[in-house]
PADO-712776 format. One record per residue (C-alpha): x, z, y. Coordinates in steps of 0.5 Angstrom, whole numbers. Example, Ala and Ser with C-alpha at 12.3 -4.5 7.8 and 13.67 -1.06 7.14 Angstrom:
BEGIN
<atom u="25" w="16" v="-9"/>
<atom u="27" w="14" v="-2"/>
END
This chain:
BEGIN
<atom u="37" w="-11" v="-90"/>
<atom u="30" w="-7" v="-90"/>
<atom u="33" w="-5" v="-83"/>
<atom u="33" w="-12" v="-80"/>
<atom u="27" w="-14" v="-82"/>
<atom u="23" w="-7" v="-80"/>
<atom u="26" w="-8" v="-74"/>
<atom u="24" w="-16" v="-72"/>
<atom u="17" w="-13" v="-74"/>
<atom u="17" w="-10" v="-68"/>
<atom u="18" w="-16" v="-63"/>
<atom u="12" w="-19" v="-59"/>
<atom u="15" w="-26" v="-57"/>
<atom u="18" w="-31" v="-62"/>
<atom u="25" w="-34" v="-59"/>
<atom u="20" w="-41" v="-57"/>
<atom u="16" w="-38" v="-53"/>
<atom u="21" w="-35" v="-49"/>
<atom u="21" w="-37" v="-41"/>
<atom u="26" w="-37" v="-35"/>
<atom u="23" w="-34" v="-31"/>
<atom u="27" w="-35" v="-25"/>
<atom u="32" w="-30" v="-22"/>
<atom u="29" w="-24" v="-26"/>
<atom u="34" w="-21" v="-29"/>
<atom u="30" w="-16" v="-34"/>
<atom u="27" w="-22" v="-37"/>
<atom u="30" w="-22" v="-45"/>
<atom u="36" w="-27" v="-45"/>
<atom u="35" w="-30" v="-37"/>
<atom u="43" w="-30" v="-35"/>
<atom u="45" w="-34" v="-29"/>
<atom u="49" w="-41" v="-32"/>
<atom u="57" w="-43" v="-30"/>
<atom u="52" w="-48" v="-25"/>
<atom u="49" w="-42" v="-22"/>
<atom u="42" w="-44" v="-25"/>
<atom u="38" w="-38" v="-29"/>
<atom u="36" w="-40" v="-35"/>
<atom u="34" w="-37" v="-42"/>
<atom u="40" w="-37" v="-46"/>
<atom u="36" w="-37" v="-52"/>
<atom u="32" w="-44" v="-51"/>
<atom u="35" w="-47" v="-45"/>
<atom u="37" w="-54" v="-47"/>
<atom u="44" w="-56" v="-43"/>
<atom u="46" w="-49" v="-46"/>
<atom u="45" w="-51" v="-52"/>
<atom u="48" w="-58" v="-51"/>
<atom u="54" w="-54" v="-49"/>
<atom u="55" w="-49" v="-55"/>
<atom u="54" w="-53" v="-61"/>
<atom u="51" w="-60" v="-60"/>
<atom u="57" w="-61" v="-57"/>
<atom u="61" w="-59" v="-62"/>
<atom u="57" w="-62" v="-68"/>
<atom u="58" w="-68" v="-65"/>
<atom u="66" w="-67" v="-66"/>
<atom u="65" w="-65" v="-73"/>
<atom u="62" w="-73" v="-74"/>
<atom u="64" w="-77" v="-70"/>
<atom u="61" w="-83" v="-73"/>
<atom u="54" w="-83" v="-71"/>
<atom u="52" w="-87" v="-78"/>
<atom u="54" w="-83" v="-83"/>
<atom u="49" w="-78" v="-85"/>
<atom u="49" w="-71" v="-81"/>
<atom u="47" w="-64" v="-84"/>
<atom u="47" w="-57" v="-80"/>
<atom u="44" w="-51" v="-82"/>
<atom u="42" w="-46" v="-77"/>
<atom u="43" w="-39" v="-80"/>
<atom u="38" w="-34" v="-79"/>
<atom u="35" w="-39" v="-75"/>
<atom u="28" w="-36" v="-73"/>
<atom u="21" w="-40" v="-71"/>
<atom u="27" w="-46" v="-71"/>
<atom u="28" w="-47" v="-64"/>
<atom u="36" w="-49" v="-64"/>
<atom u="34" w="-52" v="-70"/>
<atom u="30" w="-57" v="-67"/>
<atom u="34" w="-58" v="-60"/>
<atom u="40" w="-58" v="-63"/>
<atom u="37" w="-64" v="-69"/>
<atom u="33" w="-68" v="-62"/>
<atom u="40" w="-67" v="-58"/>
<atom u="44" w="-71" v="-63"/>
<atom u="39" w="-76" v="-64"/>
<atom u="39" w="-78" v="-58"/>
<atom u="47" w="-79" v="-58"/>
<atom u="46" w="-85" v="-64"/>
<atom u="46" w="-80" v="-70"/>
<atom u="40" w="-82" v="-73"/>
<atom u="40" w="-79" v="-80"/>
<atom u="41" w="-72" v="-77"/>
<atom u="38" w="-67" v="-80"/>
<atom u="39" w="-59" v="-78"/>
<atom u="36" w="-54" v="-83"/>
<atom u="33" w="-48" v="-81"/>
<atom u="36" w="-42" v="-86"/>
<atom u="31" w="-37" v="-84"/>
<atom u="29" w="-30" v="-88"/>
<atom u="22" w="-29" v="-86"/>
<atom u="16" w="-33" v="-88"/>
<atom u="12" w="-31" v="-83"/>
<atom u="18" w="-34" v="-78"/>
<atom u="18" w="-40" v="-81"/>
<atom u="10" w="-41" v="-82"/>
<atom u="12" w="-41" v="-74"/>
<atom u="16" w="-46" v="-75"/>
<atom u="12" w="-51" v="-79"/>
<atom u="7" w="-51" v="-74"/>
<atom u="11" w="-51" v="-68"/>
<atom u="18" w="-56" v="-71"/>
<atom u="15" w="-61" v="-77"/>
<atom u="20" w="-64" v="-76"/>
<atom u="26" w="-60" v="-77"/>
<atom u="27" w="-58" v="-85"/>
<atom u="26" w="-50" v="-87"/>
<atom u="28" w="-47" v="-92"/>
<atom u="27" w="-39" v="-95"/>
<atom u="34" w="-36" v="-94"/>
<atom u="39" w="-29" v="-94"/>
<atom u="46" w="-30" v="-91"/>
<atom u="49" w="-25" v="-94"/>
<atom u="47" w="-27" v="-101"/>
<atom u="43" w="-20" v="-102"/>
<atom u="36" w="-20" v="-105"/>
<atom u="31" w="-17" v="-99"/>
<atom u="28" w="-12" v="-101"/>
<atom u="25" w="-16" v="-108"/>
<atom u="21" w="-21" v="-104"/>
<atom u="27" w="-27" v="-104"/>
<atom u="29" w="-27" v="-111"/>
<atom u="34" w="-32" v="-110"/>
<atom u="42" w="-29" v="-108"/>
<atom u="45" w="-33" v="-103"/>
<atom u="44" w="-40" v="-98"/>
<atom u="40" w="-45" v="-102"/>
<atom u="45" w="-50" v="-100"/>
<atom u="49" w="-54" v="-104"/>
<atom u="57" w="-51" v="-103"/>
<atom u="61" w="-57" v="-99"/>
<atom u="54" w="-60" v="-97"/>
<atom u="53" w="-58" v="-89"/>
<atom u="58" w="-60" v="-83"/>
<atom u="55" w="-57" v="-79"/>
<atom u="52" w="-49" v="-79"/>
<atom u="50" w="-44" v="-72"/>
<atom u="50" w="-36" v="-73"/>
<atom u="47" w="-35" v="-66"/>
<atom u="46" w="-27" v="-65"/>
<atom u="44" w="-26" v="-73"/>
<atom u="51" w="-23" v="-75"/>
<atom u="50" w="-15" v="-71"/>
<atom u="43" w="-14" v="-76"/>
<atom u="48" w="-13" v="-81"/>
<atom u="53" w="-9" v="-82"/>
<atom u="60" w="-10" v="-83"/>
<atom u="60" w="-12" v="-91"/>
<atom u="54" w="-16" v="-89"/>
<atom u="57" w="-20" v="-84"/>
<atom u="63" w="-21" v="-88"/>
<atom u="59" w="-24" v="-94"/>
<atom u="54" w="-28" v="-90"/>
<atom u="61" w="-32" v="-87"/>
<atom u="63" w="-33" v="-95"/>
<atom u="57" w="-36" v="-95"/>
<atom u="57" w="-40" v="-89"/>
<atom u="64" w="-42" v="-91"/>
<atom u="62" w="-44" v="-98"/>
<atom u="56" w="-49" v="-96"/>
<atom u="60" w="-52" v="-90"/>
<atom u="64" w="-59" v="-92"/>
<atom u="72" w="-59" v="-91"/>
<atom u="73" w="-59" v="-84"/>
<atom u="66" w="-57" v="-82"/>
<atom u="64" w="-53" v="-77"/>
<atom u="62" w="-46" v="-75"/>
<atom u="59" w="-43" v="-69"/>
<atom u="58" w="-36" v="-67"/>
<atom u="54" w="-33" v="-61"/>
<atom u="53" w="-26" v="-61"/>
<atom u="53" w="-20" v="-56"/>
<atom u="60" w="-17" v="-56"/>
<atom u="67" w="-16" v="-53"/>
<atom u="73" w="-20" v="-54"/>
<atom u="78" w="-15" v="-56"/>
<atom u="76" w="-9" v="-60"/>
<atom u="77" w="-2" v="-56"/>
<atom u="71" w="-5" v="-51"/>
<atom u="67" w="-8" v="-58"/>
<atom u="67" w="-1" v="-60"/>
<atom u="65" w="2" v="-54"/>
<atom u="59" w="-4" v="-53"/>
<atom u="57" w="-3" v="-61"/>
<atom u="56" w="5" v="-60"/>
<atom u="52" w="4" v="-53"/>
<atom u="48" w="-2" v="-57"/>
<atom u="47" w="3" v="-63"/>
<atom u="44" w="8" v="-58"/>
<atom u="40" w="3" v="-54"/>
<atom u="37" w="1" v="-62"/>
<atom u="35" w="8" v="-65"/>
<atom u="32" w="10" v="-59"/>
<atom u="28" w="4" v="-58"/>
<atom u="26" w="4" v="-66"/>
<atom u="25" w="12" v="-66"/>
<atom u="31" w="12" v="-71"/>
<atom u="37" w="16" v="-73"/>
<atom u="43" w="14" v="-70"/>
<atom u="47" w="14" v="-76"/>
<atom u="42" w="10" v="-80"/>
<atom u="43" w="5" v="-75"/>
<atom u="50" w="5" v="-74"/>
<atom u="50" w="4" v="-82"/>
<atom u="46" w="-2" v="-82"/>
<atom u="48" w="-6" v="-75"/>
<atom u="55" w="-7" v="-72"/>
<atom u="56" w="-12" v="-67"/>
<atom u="64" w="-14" v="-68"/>
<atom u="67" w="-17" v="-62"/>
<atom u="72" w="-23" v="-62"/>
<atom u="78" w="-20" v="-65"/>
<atom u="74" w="-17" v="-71"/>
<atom u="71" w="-24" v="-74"/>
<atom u="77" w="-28" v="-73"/>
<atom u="81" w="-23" v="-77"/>
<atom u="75" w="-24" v="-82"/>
<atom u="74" w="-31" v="-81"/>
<atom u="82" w="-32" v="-82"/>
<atom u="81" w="-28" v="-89"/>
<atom u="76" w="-32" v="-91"/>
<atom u="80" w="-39" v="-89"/>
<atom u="78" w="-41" v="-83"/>
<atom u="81" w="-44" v="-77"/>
<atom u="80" w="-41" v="-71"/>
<atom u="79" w="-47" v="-66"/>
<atom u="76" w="-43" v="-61"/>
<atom u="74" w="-36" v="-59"/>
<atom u="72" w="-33" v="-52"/>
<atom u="67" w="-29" v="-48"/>
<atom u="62" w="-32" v="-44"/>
<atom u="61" w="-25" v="-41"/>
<atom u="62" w="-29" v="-33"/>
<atom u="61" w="-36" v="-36"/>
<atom u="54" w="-34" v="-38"/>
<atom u="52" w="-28" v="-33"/>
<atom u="46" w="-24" v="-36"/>
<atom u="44" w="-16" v="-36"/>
<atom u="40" w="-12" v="-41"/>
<atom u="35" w="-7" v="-39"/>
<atom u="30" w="-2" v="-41"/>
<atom u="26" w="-6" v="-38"/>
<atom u="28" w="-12" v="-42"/>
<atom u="27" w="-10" v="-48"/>
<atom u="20" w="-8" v="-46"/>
<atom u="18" w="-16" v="-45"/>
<atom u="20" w="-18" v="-51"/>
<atom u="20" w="-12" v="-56"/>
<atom u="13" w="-8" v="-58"/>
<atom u="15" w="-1" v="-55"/>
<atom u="12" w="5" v="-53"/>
<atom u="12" w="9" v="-46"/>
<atom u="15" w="14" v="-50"/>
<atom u="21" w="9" v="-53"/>
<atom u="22" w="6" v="-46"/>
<atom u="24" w="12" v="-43"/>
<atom u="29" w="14" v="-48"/>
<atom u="32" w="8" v="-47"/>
<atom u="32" w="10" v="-40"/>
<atom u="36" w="16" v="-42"/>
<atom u="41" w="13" v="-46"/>
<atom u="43" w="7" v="-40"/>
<atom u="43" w="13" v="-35"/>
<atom u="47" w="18" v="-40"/>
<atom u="53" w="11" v="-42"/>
<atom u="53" w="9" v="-34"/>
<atom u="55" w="16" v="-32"/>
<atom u="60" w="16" v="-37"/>
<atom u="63" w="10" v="-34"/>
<atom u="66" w="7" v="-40"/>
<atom u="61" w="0" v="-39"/>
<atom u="60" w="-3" v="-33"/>
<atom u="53" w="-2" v="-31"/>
<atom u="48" w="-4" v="-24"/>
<atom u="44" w="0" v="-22"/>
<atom u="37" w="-3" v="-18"/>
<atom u="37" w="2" v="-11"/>
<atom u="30" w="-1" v="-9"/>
<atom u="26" w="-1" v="-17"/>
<atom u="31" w="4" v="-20"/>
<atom u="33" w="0" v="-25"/>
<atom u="39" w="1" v="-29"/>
<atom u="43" w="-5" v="-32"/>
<atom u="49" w="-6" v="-37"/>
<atom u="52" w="-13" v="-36"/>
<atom u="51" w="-16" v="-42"/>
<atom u="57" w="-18" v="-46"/>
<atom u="58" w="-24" v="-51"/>
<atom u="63" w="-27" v="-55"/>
<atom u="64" w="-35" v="-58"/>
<atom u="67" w="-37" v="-64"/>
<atom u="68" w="-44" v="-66"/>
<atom u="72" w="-44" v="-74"/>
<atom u="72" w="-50" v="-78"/>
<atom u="73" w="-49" v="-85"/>
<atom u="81" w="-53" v="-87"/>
<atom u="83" w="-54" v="-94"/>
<atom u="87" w="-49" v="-97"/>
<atom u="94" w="-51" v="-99"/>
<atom u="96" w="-52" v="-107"/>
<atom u="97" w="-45" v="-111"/>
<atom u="93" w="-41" v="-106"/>
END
């Protein structure tokens, strides 16, 4: 866990203070919408709406009853907050969406941005971090929450760490509840692990760190890998897809640079790592005749698991 949070150490713009910036591809989490807009996927509203308020509303479709979401590594509180505004203004008036978060300082940023979305101190995947988090696991009641997001928070683990952070998601959720995962991935596996090695050398050369600690500490599953684990677990796979047309974005070195801290020297080799997989020809890249640079279509994977009741003597 210590790897996660010396790499959130390194980001310069919290999720909140991310903008559109209309059609520039290089800006952290711009992608073009099924309606032809660029938006942030990060911030963005009507996204939002779509990829989980939607489905939080169908978890309880009765607006009187009091509604519990939790947003699982949900940073400053942003989704959190969107995500609870969303849903009262549909009628849910008792609507409370919990931001479970690692960090202190992320959910000082929340206090001061969010008030009104709850905060709470939380390690998903039920581990002590680093001595400073002395309870283990969610601090969320089992079968109290309908609702709960994992949104690009499971590739800083590694696969243990994934699998454990599910467990806990399914033990918080109520019989039916619903979790939602987005995240950078392919569907199948043969390209998940394509994309996951380029990702890993995308990380250790923008945090100066070896490749096999990263690939140790990150893993970016793709579809067909967390509906095998959620299976296991005893979750129903309602929904899984790629959102890689739907949502058409691309990573840079240069979008890595407008948002995380990084030396001339790290840009540059990450530079080199794009150059080297786009001559590969494993991934599918873009290459910028007028500025030079070079982009990767930036892959995503979206899950909608419910958890079901098991059936006696299981």
């Amino acid at each position: 866990m210590s790897f996660t949070g010396g790499y959130e150490g390194k980001i310069g713009q919290s999720y909140s203070e991310l903008g559109r910036n209309e059609g520039d591809p290089d800006g952290w989490g711009n992608v073009i919408s099924p309606d032809g807009n660029w938006i942030n996927i990060y911030t963005d509203p009507g996204a939002i709406e779509t990829l989980f308020t939607n489905i939080a509303e169908k978890t309880v479709p009765d607006k009187d009853e009091t509604f519990v979401g939790a947003d699982l590594g949900g940073a400053e509180g942003t989704v959190a907050n969107i995500v609870q505004n969303q849903l009262r203004e549909a009628g849910y008036v008792q609507a409370h969406v919990i931001d479970c978060e690692l960090l202190q300082k992320n959910l000082d940023k929340k206090n001061e941005k969010f008030s009104e979305v709850l905060g709470v101190q939380a390690n998903i995947t039920g581990q002590p971090f680093d001595g400073h988090f002395d309870e283990k696991g969610l601090p969320l009641n089992e079968n109290t929450v309908d609702f709960a997001i994992l949104r690009f928070v499971l590739p800083y683990l590694n696969e243990e760490g994934q699998k454990e952070a599910l467990t806990e998601a399914f033990s918080a959720l109520k019989i039916g509840g619903r979790l939602v995962i987005l995240q950078d991935g392919a569907l199948d596996k043969d390209r998940g692990d394509a994309f996951n090695q380029f990702f890993g050398k995308s990380s250790a050369a923008q945090g100066g760190l070896p490749l096999e600690q990263v690939l140790a500490n990150r893993h970016f599953a793709s579809g067909e890998e967390l509906s095998e684990w959620a299976n296991e677990i005893g979750f129903k796979v309602e929904e899984v897809k790629e959102l890689t047309d739907e949502y058409q974005g691309f990573l840079s070195p240069e979008a890595y640079a407008s948002r995380f801290n990084m030396t001339p020297e790290q840009v540059e080799n990450l530079r080199q790592v794009y150059q080297a997989e786009k001559e590969s020809g494993k991934l599918e890249f873009v290459l910028d005749q007028q500025s030079g640079i070079i982009r990767v279509k930036r892959p995503m994977i979206y899950l909608v698991l419910c958890k079901i009741a098991k059936e006696k003597g299981e």
